[in-house]
N, C-alpha and C positions, 0 to 999 in steps of 0.2 A: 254625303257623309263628310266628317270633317278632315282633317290633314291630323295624323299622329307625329306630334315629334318628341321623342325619347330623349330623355336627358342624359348629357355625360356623365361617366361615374370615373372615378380616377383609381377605381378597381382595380385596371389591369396594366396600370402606369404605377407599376412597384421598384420599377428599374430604372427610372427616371425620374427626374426633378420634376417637381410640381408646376413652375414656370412651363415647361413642355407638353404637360395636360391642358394647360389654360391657354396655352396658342393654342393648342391643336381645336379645343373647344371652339375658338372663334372662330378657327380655318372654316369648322363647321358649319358656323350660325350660329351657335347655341348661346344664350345670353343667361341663363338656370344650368345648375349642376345640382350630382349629388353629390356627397363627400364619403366616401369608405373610410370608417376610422380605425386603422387599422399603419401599422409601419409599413415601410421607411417614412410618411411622409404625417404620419400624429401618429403619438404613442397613448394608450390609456390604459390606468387599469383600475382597479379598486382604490386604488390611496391617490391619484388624481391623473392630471393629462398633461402632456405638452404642446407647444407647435400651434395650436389653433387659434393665437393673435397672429402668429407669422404666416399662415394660411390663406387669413381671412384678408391678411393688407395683400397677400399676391392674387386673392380675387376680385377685391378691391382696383389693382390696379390692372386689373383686364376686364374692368366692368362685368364680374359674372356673378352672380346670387346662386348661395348653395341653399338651395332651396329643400332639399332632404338629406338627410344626416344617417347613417345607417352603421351602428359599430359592429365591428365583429364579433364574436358569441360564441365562441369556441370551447371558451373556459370556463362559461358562466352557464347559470340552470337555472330558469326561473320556476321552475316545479321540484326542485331540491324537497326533503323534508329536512335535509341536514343542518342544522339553525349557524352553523360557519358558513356551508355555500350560499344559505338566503342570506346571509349576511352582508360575505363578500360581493355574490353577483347583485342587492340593491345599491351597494354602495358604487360599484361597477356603474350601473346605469345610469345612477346618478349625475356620476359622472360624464357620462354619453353626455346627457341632458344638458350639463354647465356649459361641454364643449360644443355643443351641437346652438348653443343660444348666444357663444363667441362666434361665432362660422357667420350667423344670420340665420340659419333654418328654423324654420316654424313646422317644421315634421321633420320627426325621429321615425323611419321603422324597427320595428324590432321581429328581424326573421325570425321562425321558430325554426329550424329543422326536424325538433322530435320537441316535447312538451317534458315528456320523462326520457331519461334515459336509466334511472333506474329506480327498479321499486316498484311500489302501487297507480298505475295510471291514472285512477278517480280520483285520487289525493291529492297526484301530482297536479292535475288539471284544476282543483279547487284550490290549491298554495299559488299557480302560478295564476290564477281569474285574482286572489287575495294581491299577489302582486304587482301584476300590471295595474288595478287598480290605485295603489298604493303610486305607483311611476306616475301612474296620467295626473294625480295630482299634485303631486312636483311640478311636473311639468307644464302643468296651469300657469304656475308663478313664473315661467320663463318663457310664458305664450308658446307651445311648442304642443302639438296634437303628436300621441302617437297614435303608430300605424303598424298595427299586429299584422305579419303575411308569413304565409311559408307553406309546408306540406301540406300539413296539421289541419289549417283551416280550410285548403282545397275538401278537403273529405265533407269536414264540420269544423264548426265554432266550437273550440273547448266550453266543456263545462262550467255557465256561471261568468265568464269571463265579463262580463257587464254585471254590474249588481242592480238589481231591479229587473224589470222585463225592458224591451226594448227601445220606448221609448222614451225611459227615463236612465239610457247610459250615458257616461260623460262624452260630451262632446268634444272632450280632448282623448278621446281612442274610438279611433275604428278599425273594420275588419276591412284587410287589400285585398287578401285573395280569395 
């Protein structure tokens, strides 16, 4: 069996300078990161991002490739029926995507922790299969796969979330967990 090596994520390096992740990364070994897009250290939100040229030249200059990009999703609902929060969280991701294709990552995940949080679950699950759809191909234009994971998909694969059967879903979104 092979050797796992887990990538850094600069998760839990919120109290410190980003320079301080990317030694520690090397202290490691690690030559791949992921990137948490999330403050102190990139800020994003609907109407766009910061930090992710300044980011990218401090992983530039510790030789490390953010090889996954993962934003925070706290605020955002991709199974909204509300036509403002489909609004705001597509425009949200979007923007993930722009920053995440500054950084170098060619994978975005997008954790689910719930699909709905409120309202009709089957709805929800067909608005948010309607959306990520809709991401994955944006994110074609920026070379960038995403990678749907979280609870949700531990159980099952929402409803739809690929259009077509399986093996006609895009090859720029799979299922991680």
């Amino acid at each position: 069996m092979g050797k796992i090596c887990l990538e850094g994520c600069n998760r839990h390096y919120t109290r410190v300078d980003f320079r301080e992740f990317c030694r520690d990364q090397i202290r490691f070994g690690k030559k791949q990161v992921e990137i948490w897009g999330a403050v102190p250290q990139l800020f994003i939100d609907h109407h766009g991002y910061q930090d992710a040229e300044k980011m990218k030249a401090i992983l530039d200059d510790y030789d490390l490739v953010c090889s996954t990009f993962t934003p925070k999703t706290y605020r955002y609902n991709l199974g909204s029926s509300s036509p403002d929060v489909r609004t705001w969280t597509l425009s949200y991701f979007k923007e993930c995507i722009k920053a995440a294709a500054v950084l170098g990552a060619d994978k975005m995940l997008i954790y689910l922790p719930a699909v709905t949080r409120d309202g009709d679950r089957k709805g929800a699950e067909e608005i948010f299969a309607e959306n990520v759809q809709s991401l994955a191909e944006y994110a074609a234009d920026y070379k960038i796969s995403l990678v749907v994971g979280g609870a949700e998909c531990i159980c099952r694969r929402p409803a739809g979330i690929f259009k077509g059967d399986e093996k006609n879903k895009s090859s720029f979104c799979e299922l991680l967990f």
